[in-house]
C-alpha positions in Angstrom: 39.0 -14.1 -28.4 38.9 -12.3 -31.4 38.6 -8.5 -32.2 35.1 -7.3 -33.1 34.2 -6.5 -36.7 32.0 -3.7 -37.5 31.4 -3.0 -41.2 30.2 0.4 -42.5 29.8 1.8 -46.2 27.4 4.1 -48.3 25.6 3.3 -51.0 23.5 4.8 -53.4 19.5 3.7 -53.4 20.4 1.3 -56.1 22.9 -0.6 -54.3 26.0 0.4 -55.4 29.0 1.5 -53.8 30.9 3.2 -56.8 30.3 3.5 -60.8 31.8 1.0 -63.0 35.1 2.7 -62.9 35.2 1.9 -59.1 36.6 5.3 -58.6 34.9 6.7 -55.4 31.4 8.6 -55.7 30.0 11.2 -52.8 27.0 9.2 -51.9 27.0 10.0 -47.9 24.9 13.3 -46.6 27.0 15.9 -44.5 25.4 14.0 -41.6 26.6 10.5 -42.6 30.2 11.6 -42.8 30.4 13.5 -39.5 28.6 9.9 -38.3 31.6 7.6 -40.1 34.1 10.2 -38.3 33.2 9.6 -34.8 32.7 6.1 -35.6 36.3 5.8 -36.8 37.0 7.3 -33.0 35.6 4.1 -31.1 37.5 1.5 -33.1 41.3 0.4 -32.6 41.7 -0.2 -36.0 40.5 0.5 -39.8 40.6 -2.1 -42.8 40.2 -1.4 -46.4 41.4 -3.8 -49.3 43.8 -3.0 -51.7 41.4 -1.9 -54.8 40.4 0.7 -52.1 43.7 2.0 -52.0 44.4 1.7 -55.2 40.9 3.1 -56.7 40.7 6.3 -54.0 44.3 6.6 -51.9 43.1 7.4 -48.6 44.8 8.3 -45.4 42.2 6.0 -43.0 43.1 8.7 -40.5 41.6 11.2 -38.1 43.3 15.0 -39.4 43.0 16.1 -35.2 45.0 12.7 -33.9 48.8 12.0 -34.2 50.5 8.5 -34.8 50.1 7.4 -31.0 46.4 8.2 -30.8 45.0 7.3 -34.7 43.7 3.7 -35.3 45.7 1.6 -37.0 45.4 1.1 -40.5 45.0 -2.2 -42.1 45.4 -3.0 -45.5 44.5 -6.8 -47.3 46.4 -6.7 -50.1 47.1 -10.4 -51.3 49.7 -10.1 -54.1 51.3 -6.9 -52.7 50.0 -4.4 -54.8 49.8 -1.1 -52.8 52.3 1.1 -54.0 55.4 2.4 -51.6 53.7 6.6 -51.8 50.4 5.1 -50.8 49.0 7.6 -48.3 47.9 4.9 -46.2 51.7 4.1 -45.6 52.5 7.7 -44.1 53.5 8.6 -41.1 50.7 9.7 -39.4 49.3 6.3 -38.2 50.7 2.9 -37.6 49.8 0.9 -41.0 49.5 -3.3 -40.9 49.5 -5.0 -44.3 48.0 -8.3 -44.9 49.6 -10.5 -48.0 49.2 -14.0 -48.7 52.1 -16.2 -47.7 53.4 -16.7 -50.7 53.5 -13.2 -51.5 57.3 -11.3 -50.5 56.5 -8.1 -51.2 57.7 -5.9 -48.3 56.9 -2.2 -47.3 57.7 0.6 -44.9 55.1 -0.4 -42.6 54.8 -1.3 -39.0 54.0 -5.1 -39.6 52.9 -7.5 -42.3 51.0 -10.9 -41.8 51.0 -13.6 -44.5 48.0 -15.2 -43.9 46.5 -18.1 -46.0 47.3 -19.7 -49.4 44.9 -19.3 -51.8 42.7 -16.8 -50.1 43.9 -14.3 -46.9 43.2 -16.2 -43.9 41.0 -13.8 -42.1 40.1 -16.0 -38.9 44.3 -16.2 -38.3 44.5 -12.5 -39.3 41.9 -11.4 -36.8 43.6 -13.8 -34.3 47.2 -12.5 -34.8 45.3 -8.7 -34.1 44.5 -10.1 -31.2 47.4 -11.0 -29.7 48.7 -7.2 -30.6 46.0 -6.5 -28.7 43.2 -5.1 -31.0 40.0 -5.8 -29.8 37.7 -3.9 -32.3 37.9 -3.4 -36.0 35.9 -0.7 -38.3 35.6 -2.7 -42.3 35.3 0.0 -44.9 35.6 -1.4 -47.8 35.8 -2.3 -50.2 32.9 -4.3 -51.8 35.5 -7.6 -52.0 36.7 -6.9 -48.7 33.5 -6.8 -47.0 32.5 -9.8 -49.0 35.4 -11.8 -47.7 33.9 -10.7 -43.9 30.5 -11.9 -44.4 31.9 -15.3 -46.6 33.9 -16.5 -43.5 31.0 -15.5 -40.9 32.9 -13.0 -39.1 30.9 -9.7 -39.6 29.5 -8.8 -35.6 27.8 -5.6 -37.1 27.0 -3.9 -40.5 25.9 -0.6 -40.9 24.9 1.1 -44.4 24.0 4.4 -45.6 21.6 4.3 -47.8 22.1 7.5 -49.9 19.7 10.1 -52.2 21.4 9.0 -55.4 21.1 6.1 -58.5 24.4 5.1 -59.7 23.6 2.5 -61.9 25.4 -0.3 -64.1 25.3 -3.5 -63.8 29.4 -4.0 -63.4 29.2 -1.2 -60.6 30.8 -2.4 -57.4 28.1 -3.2 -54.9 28.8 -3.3 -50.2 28.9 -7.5 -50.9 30.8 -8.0 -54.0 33.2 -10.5 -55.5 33.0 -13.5 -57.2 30.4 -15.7 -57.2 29.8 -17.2 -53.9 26.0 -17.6 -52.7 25.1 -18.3 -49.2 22.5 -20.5 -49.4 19.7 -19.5 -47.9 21.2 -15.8 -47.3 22.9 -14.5 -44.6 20.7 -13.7 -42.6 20.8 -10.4 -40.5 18.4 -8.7 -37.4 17.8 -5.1 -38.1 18.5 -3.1 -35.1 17.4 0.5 -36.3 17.0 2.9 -38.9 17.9 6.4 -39.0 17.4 9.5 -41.5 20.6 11.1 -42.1 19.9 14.3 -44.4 18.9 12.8 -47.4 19.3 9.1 -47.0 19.0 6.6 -43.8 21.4 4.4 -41.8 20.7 1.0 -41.4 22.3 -1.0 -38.4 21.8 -4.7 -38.5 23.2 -8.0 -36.7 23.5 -11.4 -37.3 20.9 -13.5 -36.9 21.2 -16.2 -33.7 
């Protein structure tokens, strides 16, 4: 059985998840954040892409929890292009990367999985997780990455914070980016509930039956 994949992001009321430079923009309320925080508590581990890591350099880590007690952190990065000083590849939490199979790139890291050809494998990623025993994973990001979830039907949960704020541009990132694939029809999604958060609401859907 695979883990369970819950995917959570912010965006501004425009739909957009950074400007055009992708660099990361503040669009969660004080409320939102302490929200994501505890979220990041209930989950085993936390994935990003590599434009995430690339763009913003984050730690993906609780600052009160040490190495045995954080999530881990995983990492899709295709062609092996997260650099060695990443913060993501520190010590304080046990860090996965996810190549392609033809990519030999190598880092100090607790585990990589080459996974898929063309395009990272995420059904046998998810499945090797599970047999490390991961049975939950949070999705942050970013827009590609969460794109490559819902494309393969394996999104359980998606919650978004709608924030106070227009970004604008029409190259600015948005929560289900990438290139040009169109469900047809949608993918269609039950929305479970809807929340103010200071100034902006979450939204908590489900896939439809």
């Amino acid at each position: 059985m695979r883990p369970f994949v819950h995917v959570n992001c912010a965006m501004s009321a425009d739909g957009k998840i950074a400007g055009v430079d992708r660099c990361q923009v503040t669009i969660s309320s004080d409320e939102d954040k302490a929200r994501a925080k505890g979220l990041r508590r209930k989950y085993d581990a936390i994935l990003v892409g590599v434009g995430t890591v690339v763009a913003d350099d984050p730690h993906l880590t609780l600052k009160d929890l040490d190495y045995d007690t954080n999530p881990i952190r995983i990492v899709l990065d295709p062609h092996g292009r997260t650099p060695d000083d990443a913060m993501v590849l520190d010590e304080r939490a046990p860090t996965i990367m996810v190549t392609l199979e033809g990519c030999d790139r190598e880092w100090d890291c607790e585990e990589t999985i080459r996974a898929g050809t063309d395009r990272i494998d995420l059904e046998a990623v998810l499945g090797e997780l599970a047999d490390m025993g991961v049975e939950n994973v949070l999705v942050e990001g970013g827009g590609e990455t969460i794109s490559s979830f819902f494309r393969a039907g394996l999104v359980d949960r998606y919650t978004v914070f709608v924030g106070g704020l227009v970004i604008g541009g029409r190259d600015a990132p948005t929560p289900c980016d990438g290139d040009g694939w169109v469900a047809e029809g949608g993918i269609r999604m039950d929305l479970r509930s809807c929340e103010v958060l200071g100034n902006g609401a979450l939204l908590t859907f489900e896939p439809s039956k």
